[in-house]
GUZAFI-318910 format. One line per 10 residues: number of its first residue (from 0); for each residue x, y, z of C-alpha. Coordinates in steps of 0.02 Angstrom, whole numbers. Layout:
BEGIN
NUM	X Y Z | ...;
***
This chain:
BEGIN
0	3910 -2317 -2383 | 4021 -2256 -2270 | 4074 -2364 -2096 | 4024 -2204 -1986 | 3872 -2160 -2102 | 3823 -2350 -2070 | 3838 -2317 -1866 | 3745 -2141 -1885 | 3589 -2221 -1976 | 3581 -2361 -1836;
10	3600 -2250 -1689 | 3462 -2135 -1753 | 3337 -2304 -1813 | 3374 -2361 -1638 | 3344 -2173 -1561 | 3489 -2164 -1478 | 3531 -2001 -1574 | 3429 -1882 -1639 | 3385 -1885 -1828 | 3420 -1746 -1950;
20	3258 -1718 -1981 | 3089 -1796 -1916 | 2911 -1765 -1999 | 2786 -1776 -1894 | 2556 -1810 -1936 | 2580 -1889 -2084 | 2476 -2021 -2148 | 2607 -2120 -2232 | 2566 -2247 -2370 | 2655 -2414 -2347;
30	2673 -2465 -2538 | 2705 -2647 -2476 | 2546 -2669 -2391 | 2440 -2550 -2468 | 2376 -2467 -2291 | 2411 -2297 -2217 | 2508 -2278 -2070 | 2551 -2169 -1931 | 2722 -2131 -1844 | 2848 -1988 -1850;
40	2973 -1998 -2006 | 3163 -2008 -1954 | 3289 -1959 -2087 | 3456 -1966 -2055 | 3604 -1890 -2192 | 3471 -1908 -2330 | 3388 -2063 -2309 | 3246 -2137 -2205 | 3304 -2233 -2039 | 3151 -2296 -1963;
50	2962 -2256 -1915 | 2882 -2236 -1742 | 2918 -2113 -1617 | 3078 -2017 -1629 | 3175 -1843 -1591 | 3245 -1748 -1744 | 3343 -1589 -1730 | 3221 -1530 -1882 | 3033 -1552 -1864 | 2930 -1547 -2004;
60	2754 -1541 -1975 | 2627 -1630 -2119 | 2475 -1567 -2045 | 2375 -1713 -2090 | 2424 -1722 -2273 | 2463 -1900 -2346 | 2661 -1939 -2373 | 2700 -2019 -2541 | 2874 -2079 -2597 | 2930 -2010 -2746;
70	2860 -2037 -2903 | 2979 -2109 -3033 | 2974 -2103 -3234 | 3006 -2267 -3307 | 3058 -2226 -3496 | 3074 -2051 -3567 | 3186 -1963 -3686 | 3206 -1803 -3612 | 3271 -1724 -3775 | 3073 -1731 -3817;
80	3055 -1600 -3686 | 3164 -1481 -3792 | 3267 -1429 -3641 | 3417 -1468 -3537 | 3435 -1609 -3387 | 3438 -1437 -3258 | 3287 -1369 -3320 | 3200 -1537 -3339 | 3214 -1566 -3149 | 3148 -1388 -3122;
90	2975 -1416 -3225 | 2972 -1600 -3138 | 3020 -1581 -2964 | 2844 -1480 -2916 | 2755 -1660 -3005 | 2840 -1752 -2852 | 2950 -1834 -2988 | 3124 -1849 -2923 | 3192 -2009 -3033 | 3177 -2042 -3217;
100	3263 -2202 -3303 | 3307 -2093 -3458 | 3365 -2149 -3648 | 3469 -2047 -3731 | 3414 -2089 -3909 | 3391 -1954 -3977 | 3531 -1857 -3958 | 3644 -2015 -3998 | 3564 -2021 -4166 | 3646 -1857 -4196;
110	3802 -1833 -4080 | 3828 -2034 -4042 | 3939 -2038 -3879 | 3973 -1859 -3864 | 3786 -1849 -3834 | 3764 -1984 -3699 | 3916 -1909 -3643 | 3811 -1732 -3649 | 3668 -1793 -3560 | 3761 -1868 -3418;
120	3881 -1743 -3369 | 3755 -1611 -3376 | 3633 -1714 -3273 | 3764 -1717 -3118 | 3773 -1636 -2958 | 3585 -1601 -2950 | 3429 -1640 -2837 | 3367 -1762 -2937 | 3405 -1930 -3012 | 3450 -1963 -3190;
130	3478 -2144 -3238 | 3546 -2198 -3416 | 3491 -2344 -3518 | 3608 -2349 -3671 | 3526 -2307 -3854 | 3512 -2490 -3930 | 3478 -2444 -4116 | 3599 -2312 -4168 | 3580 -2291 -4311 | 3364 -2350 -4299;
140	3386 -2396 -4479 | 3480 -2407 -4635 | 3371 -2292 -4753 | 3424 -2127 -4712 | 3585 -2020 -4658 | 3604 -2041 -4465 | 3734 -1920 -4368 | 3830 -2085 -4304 | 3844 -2257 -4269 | 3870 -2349 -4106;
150	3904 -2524 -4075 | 3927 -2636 -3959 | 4112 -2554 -3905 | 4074 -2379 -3943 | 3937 -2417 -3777 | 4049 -2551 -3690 | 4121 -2416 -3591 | 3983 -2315 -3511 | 3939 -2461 -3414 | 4063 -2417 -3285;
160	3974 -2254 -3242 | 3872 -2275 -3077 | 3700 -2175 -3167 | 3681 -2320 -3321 | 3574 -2451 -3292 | 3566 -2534 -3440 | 3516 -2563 -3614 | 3386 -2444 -3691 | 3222 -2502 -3797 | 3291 -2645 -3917;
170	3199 -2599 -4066 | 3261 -2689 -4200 | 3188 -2842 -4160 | 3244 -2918 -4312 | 3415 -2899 -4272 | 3373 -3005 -4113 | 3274 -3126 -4206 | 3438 -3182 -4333 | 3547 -3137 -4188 | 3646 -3026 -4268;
180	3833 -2986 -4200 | 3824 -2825 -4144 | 3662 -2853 -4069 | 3723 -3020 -3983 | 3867 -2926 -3910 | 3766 -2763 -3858 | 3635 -2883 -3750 | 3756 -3009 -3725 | 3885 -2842 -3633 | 3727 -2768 -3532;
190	3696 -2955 -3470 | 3853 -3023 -3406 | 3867 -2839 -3323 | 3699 -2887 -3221 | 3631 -2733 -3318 | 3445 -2718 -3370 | 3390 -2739 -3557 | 3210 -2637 -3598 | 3122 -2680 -3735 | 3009 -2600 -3875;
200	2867 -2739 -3937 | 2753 -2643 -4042 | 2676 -2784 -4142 | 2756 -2919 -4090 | 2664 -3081 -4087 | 2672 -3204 -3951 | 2805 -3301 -3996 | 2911 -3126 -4042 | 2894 -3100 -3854 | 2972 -3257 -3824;
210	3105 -3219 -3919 | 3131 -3055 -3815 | 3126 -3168 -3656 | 3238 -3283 -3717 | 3361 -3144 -3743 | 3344 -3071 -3568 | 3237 -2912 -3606 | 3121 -2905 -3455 | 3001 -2741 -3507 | 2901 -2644 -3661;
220	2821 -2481 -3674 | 2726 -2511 -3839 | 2566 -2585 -3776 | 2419 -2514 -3864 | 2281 -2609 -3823 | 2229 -2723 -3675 | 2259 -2874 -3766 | 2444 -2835 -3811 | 2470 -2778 -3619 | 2419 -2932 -3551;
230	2500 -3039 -3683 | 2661 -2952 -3605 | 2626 -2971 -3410 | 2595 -3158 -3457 | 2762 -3185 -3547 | 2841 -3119 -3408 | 2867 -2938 -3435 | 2845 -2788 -3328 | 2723 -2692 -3407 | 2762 -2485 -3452;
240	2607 -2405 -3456 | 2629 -2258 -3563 | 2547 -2077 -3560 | 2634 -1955 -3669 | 2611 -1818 -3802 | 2568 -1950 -3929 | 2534 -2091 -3883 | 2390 -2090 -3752 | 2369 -2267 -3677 | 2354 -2273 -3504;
250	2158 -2283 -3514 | 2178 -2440 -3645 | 2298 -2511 -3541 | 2249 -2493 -3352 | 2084 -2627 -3358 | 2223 -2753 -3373 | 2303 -2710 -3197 | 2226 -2821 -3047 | 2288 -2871 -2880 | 2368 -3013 -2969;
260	2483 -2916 -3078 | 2505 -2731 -3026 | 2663 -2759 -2951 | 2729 -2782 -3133 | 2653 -2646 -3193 | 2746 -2446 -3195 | 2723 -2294 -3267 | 2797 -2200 -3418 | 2799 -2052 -3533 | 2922 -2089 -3648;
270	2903 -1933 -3766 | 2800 -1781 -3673 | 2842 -1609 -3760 | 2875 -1444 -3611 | 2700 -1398 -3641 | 2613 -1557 -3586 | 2737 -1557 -3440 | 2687 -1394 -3366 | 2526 -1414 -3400 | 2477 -1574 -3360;
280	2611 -1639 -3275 | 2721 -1809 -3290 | 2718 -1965 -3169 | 2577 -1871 -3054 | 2474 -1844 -3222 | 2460 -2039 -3259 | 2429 -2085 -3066 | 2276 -1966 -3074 | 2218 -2029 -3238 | 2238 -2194 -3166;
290	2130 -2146 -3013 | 2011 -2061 -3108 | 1977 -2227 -3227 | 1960 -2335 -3054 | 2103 -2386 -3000 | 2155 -2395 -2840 | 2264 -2248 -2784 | 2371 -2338 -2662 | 2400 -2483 -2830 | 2420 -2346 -2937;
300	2561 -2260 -2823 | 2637 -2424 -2793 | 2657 -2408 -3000 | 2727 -2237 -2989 | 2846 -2274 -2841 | 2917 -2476 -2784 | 2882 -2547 -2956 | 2964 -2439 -3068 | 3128 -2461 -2922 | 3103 -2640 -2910;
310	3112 -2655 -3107 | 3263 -2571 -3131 | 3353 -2633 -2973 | 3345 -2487 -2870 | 3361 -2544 -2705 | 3351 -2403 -2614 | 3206 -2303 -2691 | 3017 -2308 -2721 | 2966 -2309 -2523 | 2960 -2254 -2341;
320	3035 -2383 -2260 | 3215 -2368 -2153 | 3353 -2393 -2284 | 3289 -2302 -2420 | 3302 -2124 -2493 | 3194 -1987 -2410 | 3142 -1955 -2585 | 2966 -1909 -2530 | 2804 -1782 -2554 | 2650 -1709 -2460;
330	2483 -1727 -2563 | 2301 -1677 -2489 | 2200 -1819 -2529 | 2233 -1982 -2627 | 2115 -1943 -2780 | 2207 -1780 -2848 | 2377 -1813 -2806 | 2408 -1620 -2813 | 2571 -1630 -2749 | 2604 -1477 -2603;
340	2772 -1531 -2547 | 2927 -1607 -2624 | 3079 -1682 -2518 | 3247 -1743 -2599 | 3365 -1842 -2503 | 3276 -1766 -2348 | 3296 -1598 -2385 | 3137 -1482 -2445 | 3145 -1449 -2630 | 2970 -1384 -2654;
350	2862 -1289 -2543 | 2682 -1252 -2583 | 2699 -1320 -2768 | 2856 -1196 -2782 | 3032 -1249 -2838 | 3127 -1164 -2689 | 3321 -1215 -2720 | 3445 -1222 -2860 | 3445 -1319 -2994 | 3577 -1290 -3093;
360	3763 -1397 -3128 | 3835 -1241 -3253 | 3913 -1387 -3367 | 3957 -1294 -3519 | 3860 -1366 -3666 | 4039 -1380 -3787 | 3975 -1511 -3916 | 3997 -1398 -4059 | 3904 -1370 -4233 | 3783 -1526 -4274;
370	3694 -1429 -4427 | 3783 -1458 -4584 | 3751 -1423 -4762 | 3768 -1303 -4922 | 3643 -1164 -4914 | 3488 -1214 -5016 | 3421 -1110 -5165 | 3234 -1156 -5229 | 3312 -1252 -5390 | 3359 -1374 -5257;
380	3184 -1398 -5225 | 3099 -1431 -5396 | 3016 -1604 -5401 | 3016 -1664 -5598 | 2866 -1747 -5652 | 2828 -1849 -5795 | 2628 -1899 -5742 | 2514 -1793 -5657 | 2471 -1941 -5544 | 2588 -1940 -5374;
390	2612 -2027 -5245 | 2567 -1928 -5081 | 2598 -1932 -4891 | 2429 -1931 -4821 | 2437 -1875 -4635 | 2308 -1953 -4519 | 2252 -1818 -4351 | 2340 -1879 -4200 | 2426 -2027 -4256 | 2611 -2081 -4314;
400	2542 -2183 -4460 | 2531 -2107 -4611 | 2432 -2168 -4787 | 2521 -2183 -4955 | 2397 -2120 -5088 | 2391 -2071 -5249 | 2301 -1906 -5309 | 2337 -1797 -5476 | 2445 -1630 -5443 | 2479 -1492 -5527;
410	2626 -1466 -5645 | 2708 -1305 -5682 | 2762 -1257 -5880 | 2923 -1316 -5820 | 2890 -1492 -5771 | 2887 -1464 -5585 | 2763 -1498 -5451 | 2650 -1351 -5409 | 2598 -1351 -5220 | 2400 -1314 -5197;
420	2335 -1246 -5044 | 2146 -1313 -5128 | 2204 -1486 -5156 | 2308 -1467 -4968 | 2468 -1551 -5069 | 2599 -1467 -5009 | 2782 -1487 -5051 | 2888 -1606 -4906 | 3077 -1602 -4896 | 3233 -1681 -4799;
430	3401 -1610 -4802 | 3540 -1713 -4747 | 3617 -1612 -4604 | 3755 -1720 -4525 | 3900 -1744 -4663 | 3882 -1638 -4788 | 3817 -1754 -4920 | 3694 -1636 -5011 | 3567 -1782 -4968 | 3372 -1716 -4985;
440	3237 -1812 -4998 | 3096 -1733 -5087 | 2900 -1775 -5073 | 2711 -1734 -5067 | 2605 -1708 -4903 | 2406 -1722 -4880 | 2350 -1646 -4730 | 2441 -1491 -4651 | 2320 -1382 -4718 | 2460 -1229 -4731;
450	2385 -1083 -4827 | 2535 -974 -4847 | 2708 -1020 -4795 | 2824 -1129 -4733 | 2879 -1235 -4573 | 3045 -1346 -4534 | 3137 -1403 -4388 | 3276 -1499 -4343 | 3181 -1634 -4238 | 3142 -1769 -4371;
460	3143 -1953 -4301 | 3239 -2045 -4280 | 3414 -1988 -4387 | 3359 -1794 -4348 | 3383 -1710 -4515 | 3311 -1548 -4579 | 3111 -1574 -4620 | 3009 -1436 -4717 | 2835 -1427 -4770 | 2793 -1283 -4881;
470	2671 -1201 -4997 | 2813 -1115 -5092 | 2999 -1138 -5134 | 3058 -957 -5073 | 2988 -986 -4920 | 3061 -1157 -4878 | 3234 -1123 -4934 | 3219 -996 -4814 | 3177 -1081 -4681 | 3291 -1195 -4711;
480	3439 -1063 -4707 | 3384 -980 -4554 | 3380 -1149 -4453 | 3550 -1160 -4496 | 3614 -1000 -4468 | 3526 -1042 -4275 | 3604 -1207 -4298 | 3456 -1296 -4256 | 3252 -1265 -4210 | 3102 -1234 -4263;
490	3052 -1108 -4385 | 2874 -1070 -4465 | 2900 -911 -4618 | 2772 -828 -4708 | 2795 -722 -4854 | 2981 -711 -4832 | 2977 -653 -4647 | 2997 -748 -4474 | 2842 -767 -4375 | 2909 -857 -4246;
500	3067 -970 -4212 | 3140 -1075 -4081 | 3324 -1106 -4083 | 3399 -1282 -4012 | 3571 -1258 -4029 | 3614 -1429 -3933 | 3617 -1568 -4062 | 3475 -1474 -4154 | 3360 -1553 -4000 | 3376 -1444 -3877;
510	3374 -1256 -3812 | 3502 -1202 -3697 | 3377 -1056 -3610 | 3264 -1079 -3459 | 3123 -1180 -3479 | 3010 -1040 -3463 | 3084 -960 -3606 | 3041 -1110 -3731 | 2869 -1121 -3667 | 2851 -934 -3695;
520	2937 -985 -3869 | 2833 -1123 -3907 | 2676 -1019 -3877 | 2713 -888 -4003 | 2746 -1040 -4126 | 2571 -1109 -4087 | 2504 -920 -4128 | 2612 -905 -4282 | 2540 -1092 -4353 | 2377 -1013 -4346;
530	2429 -886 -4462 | 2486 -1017 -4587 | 2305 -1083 -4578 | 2383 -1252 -4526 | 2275 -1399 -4471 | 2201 -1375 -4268 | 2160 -1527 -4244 | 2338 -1596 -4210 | 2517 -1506 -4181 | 2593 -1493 -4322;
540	2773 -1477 -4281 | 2737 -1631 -4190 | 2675 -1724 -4351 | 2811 -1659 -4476 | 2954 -1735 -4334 | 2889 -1920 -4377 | 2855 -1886 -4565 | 3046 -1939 -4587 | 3006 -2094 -4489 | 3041 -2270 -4600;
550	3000 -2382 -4448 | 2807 -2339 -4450 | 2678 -2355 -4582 | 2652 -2319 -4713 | 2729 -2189 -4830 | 2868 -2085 -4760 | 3018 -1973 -4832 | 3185 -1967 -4787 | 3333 -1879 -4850 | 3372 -2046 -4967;
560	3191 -2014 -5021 | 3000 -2065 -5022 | 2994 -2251 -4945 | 2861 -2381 -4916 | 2878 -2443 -4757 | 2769 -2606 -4796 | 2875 -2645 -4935 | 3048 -2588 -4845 | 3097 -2474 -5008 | 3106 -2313 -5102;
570	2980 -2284 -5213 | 2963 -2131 -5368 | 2874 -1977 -5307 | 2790 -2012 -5491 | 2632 -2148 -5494 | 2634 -2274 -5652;
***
């Protein structure tokens, strides 16, 4: 801070000048104490300088309405909301979300530093906060074709950027168990920095966790159940509770929180897809939910607000107190948490649940071509059998885990596998799409339900490659085609013509149009699924983007092939 900014903010806490801006009839709540107080608001070039009675050369009037800091997201990959940093603040901004601690995984698996590099120039210069933890697990594992590699120097250097905080989710916890090199020096770099280290626990057992506390990570988002969260808050972690597109687990999770532990407890949605967003909402969504399954709404905005600051060392955010950012918003009552207004660094961003200013940085998105391979032709596709009996993806509703079992198929005269919409075994495919190495992983699914058709996209976790599901060849390898003529999307084909498409030009991940645009988009996708007959019980785009997934149970293709995650191997499509 500046010497004469310094003098300005004491002269207007001590009223001997007149603030920028002073709101007046708010009931404020004090996230220290957990009461609601009175007093006029004084903010001075963007940040609060006191409480009481004061002049302002601005006078906002609250009318009554309760006066929340700003909510902030703990974990989230905003590539998961299929748009850019400027539009992302747009859909947020009216939630009262002005911060998010983001993790630029996603786009790192495909674009390694040029994408971090992506995500934080064009996530400057706008009315909200984007903080960087650094992708730990680049690539997340050695059995498919990742876009890159990054180790502990290829990150080294982003630490000197003001907007990264840290290390993102360590997930390779073996790697920290041997202590691997690279993963030594990546923790070991983020340490002696004072940087912050997150973790990512899912299924770790007690003494795993002290393994992660031994090695300075501090926090985990994987909690499913009550017994994991609390085995976390007693090792010494701050607990994430998460509420995202998947994984739901905010009402498993919040009968851990008391008055004991709260304050190491914060919110997160870690992956929530655009249509969630504007529907539901982020941040604001899990402090109702919260609310509405009895928690306190002052504890559960003290888990939206202070403790997600306090965790990751913001000093200056996550309250109304003199000193901190007038990062704040107007709500009617404390059990909806509809938000009304929205302030950012003192100045009104959102008036009467409308975005009112600019959001936009214009950074040029100039990363280039990231889909990359021959055109395909359905010979590419044939799967050669020797036994009818196969071993098949078997996708379970609403979950990432998938069953490996076996099933007889049909054979063509030729030898090939037949796809039958009556059996729902449907052909599954990966293309490499990063270096050109003609890479594709071929394999069975259970469970789409497709009737006609085909559907790929370019968002396959974690390595990103092009995933199809089809009931015939013609169809897929044109699917397949189109994406990359739009370098990058989602696609669903039926009968040789496009129903509907999406086009993510950056990285394959992520559209470059407004964010009302992709939800119109994503819409007509949802209509065009319907078409295909697919499965309603669960999205699924959303299901065929973790079928390439070797990190989760239990049978899952990649572009190297089918592989048994229990076993940590490829296996034959054929059963013996």
């Amino acid at each position: 801070m500046e010497r004469n900014q310094l003098r300005r903010r004491i002269s207007v806490a001590s009223g001997k000048e007149p603030a920028d801006t002073v709101v007046k009839n708010g009931r404020i709540v004090d996230v220290f104490n957990g009461e609601i107080l009175e007093g006029d608001i004084a903010i001075v070039d963007g940040y609060f300088a006191g409480i009481g009675e004061y002049e302002g050369k601005h006078i906002v009037d609250a009318n009554g309405q309760y006066v929340l800091p700003a909510f902030i997201d703990g974990h989230v990959h905003i590539e998961s909301s299929l748009v850019t940093p400027s539009e992302f603040a747009k859909v947020l901004l009216p939630h009262g979300v002005t911060t998010v601690i983001a993790d630029p995984h996603e786009i790192a698996n495909v674009l390694g530093t040029a994408g971090i590099q992506y995500m934080l120039d064009s996530s400057e210069n706008l009315p909200f906060d984007f903080y960087i933890m650094l992708p730990s697990c680049v690539p997340a594992t050695s059995f498919e074709n990742s876009g890159a590699i990054l180790t502990a120097e290829n990150l080294k250097p982003f630490y000197q950027h003001s907007r990264v905080l840290g290390l993102a989710e360590v997930m390779n916890f073996p790697a920290v168990l041997h202590a691997e090199e690279d993963m030594l020096n990546k923790i070991s770099d983020a340490k002696q920095l004072c940087k912050k280290v997150d973790g990512h626990a899912a299924g770790l057992s007690k003494r795993d966790l002290n393994v992660y506390m031994a090695a300075g990570i501090r926090t985990d988002h994987e909690s499913t159940t009550a017994l994991e969260a609390k085995e976390r808050l007693k090792s010494g972690m701050y607990l994430m509770i998460r509420e995202g597109t998947v994984a739901r687990d905010l009402r498993n999770l919040i009968p851990v929180v008391n008055q004991y532990n709260s304050r190491r407890c914060l919110f997160v949605t870690d992956d929530k897809h655009l249509d969630d967003l504007v529907l539901e909402g982020s941040i604001d969504h899990n402090v109702r939910l919260a609310i509405a399954e009895g928690l306190s709404p002052i504890t559960a905005i003290q888990m939206a607000t202070i403790n997600a600051a306090e965790c990751f060392g913001l000093q200056d955010k996550g309250a109304i107190a003199a000193g901190y950012k007038a990062d704040f918003s107007f709500v009617e009552d404390l059990e909806s948490i509809r938000i009304s207004h929205v302030y950012k660094d003192g100045m009104a961003v959102v008036e009467d649940g409308k975005l009112i200013i600019d959001c936009n940085n214009n950074h040029k998105n100039g990363l280039g071509k990231s889909v990359h391979f021959d055109d395909l032709i359905e010979m590419n596709l044939n799967i050669s059998l020797f036994s009818k009996k196969a071993n098949i993806i078997e996708i379970i509703p609403n979950s990432l885990i998938t069953q490996h079992i076996v099933e007889e198929v049909e054979i063509c005269d030729q030898g090939f596998f037949q796809p039958s919409i009556t059996a729902d075994q449907l052909k599954l495919a990966v293309i490499e799409r990063h270096h050109m190495t003609k890479q594709i992983g071929l394999g069975i699914v259970k469970g789409l339900g497709l009737k006609n058709g085909a559907i790929a996209t370019t968002i396959a976790h974690d390595s990103h490659n092009l995933i199809i599901a089809g009931t015939n060849d013609r169809d897929m390898t044109l699917a397949a085609n189109r994406i990359k003529k739009m370098q990058g999307g989602l696609i669903v084909i039926k009968d040789g013509q496009i129903l509907a498409s999406l086009e993510l030009p950056i990285a394959g991940l992520i559209s470059d149009r407004p964010y009302r645009e992709i939800y119109a988009s994503l819409n007509n996708l949802h209509i065009a699924l319907e078409k295909l007959g697919a499965n309603s019980h669960f999205n699924p785009f959303l299901t065929l983007s973790f079928l390439a997934l070797p990190v989760i149970p239990e049978l899952k293709l990649t572009d190297k092939g089918l592989f048994k995650v229990s076993k940590f191997e490829h296996i034959t499509i054929c059963s013996e």
